[in-house]
C-alpha positions as CSV (number, residue, x, y, z in Angstrom):
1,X,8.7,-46.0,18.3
2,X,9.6,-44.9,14.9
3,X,12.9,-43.1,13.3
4,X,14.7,-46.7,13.5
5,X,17.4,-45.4,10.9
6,X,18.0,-42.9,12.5
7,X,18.5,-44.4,16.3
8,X,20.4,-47.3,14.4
9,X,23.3,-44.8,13.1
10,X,23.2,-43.2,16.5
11,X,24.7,-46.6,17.6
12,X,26.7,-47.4,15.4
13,X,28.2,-44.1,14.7
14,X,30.5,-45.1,18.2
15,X,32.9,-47.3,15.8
16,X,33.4,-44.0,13.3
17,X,32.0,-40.6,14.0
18,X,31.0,-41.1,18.0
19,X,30.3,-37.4,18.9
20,X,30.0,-35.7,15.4
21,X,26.6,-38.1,14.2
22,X,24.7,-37.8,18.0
23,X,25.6,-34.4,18.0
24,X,24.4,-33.4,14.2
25,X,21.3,-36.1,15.1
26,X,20.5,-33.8,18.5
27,X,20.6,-30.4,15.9
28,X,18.4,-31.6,12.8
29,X,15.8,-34.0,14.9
30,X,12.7,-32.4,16.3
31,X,11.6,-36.1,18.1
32,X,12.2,-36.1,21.8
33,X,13.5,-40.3,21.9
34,X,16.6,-39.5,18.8
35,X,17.7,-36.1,20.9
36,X,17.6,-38.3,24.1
37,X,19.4,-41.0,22.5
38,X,22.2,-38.5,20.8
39,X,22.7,-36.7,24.3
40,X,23.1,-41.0,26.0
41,X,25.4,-42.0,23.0
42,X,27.8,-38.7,23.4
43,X,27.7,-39.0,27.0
44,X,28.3,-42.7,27.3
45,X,31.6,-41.6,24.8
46,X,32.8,-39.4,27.0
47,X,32.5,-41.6,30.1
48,X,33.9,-44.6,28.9
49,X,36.7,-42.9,27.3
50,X,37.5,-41.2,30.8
51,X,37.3,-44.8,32.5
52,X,39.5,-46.2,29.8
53,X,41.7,-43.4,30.7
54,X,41.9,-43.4,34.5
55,X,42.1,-47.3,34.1
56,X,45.6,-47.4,31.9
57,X,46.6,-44.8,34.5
58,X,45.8,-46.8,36.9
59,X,47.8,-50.2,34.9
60,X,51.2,-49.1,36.3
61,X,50.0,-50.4,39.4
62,X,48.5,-53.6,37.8
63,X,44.8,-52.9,39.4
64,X,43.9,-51.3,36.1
65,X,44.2,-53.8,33.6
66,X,40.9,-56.1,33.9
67,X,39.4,-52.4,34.1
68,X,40.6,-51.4,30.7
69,X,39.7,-55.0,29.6
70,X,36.2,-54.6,30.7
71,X,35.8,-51.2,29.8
72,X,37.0,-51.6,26.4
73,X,34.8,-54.8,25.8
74,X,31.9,-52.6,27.6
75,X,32.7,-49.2,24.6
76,X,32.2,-52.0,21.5
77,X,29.3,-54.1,23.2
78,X,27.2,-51.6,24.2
79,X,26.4,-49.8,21.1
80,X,26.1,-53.5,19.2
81,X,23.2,-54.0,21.7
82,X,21.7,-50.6,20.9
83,X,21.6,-51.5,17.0
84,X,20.0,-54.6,17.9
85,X,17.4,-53.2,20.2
86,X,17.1,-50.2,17.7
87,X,16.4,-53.0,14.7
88,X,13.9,-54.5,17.1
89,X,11.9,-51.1,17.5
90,X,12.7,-51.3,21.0
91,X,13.8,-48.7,23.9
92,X,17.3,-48.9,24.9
93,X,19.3,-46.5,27.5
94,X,22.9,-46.6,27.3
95,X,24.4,-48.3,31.2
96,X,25.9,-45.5,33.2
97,X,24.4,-41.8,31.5
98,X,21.2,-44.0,30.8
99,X,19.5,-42.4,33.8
100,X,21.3,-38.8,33.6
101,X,19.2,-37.9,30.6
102,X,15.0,-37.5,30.7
């Protein structure tokens, strides 16, 4: 596992630039693990931003609130792990678009 600057700024780019870094990441890296990682982290965006969504939609009629609660926990958590596991030189696939991406 190497680039570990790189994969750690993929993460942490969700708390300021959450599409534009993956996305520049995906165009200037030739290694197969940081254009994986860039398609998860823009994906896993895009999801949780539609959950977050659907579930204040979904608030006027009360059922939505621990939803936005746990989805909002999930969009700051997640990419915290990712740092970590990125520090650690270890693997990590984002939950949800972890599996939708080879």
């Amino acid at each position: 596992m190497e680039h570990t600057g790189m994969k750690v700024l993929i993460h942490a780019s969700a708390f300021f630039a959450p599409f534009l870094v993956p996305i520049l990441m995906f165009l200037i890296s030739e290694d197969h693990e940081i254009k994986k990682l860039s398609i998860q982290a823009v994906l896993f965006q895009l999801v949780i931003g539609l959950l977050i969504t659907i579930s204040a939609f979904m608030s006027i009629f009360l059922i939505g609130i621990p939803f936005v609660i746990g989805f909002g926990v999930m969009w700051i958590v997640v990419p915290i792990i990712g740092i970590a596991k990125a520090l650690q030189n270890e693997g990590y696939d984002y939950p949800i678009v972890g599996r939708w991406v080879q």
